[in-house]
N, C-alpha and C positions, 0 to 999 in steps of 0.2 A: 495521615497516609492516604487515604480515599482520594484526595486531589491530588496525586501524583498520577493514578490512572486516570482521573478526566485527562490530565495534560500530554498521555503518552507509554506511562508506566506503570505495572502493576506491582504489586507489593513482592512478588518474587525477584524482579528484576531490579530494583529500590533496593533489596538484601545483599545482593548479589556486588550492587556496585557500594555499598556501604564497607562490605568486608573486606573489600578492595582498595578502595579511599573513602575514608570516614567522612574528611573533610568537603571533599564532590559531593557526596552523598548527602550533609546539611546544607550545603551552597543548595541545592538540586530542589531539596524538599522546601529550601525558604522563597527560592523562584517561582517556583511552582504556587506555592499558596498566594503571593501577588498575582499570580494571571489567573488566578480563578476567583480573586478578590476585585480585581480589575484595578487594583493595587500598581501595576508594574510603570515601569519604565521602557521608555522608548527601545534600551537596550537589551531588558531582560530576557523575551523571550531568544533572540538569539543568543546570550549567554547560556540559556537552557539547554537548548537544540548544540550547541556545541559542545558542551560540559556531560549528555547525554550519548553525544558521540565520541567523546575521551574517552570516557567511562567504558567505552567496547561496547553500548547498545548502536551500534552501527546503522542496521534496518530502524530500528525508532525511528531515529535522528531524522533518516532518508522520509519515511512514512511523514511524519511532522515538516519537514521541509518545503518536502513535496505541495502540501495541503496548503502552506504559507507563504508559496511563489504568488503574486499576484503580475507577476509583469517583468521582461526581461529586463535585467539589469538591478531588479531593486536589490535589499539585502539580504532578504534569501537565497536569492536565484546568485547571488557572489558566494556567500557562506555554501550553499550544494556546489559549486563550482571549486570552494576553494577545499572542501572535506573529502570532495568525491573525485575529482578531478578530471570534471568532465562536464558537460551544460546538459541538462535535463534535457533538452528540446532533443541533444543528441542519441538519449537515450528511447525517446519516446516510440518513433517508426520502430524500434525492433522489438519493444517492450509488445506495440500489435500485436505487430507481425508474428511474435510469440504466442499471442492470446488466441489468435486465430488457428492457426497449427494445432497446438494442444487442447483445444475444446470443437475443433473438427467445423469450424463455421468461415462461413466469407462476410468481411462488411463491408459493404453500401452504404454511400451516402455519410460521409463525415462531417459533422456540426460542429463549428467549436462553439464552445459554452462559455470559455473563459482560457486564461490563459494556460496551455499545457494541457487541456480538457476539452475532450471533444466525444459526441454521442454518435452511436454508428446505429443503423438498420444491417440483420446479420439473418442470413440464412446457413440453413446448416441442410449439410451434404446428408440424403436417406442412408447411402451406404454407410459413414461417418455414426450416424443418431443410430443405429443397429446395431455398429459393435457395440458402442458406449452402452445399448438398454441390454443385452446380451450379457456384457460385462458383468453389468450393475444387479441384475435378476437371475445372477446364474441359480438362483434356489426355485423358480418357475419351474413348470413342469415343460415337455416339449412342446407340448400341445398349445402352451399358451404363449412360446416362443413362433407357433407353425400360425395362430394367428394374428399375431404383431407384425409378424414378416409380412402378411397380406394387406392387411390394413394400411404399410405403407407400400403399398410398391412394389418389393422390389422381386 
């Protein structure tokens, strides 16, 4: 069972889809110990990644997918397209654009790494970094909030 979390799944989510379908659930666990044996077939790991996203581990699937796209068109980036119903590339700009929003930062400078992967330089807004440390230390005394506030700015 250990090598179901290397491949994606931990022993909770392995239960879960076992009592569900038994027989997924051995399909699952005998795929799995080929790709960490290095055992497998050309086909296995996508038989995994899909038989993971039968099974209702939806996010796995997507996480695993994600990480095994090397290049548009191969058979990842069909299997994400044929599961999810949609091309990763199209989800990527708002998956950002989300990140930046919700962690209160701007990015600069985008690098792609690889395909689908790309590294930003990010600043983040003083007004933004204050509520967040405010948030975070609300058990701080005022005092220690009156000199945070000076130290940046604002």
């Amino acid at each position: 069972m250990a090598g179901v979390r290397a491949a994606g799944l931990n022993r909770a989510e392995l239960s879960e889809i076992r009592a569900r379908d038994p027989d997924a659930a051995s399909e699952i666990t005998l795929l799995n110990q080929r790709i960490i044996e290095g055992s497998d077939g050309p086909g296995d790991l996508i038989r995994f990644i899909r038989l993971v996203f039968i099974a209702g581990n939806k996010e796995t699937s997507e996480e695993m997918l994600r990480a095994a796209i090397v290049a548009k068109d191969d058979e990842f980036f069909r299997l994400y397209v044929e599961l999810f119903g949609q091309s990763p590339e199209d989800l990527l700009e708002p998956a950002i654009r989300d990140y930046a929003r919700r962690f209160g930062v701007v990015l600069h400078n985008p690098r792609r790494t690889r395909f689908l992967q790309f590294e930003y330089s990010a600043t983040v807004s003083k007004a933004s970094s204050l509520r967040r440390l405010l948030r975070i230390r609300t058990t701080r005394s005022t005092l220690w909030n009156s000199r945070r506030t000076a130290s940046l700015g604002t």
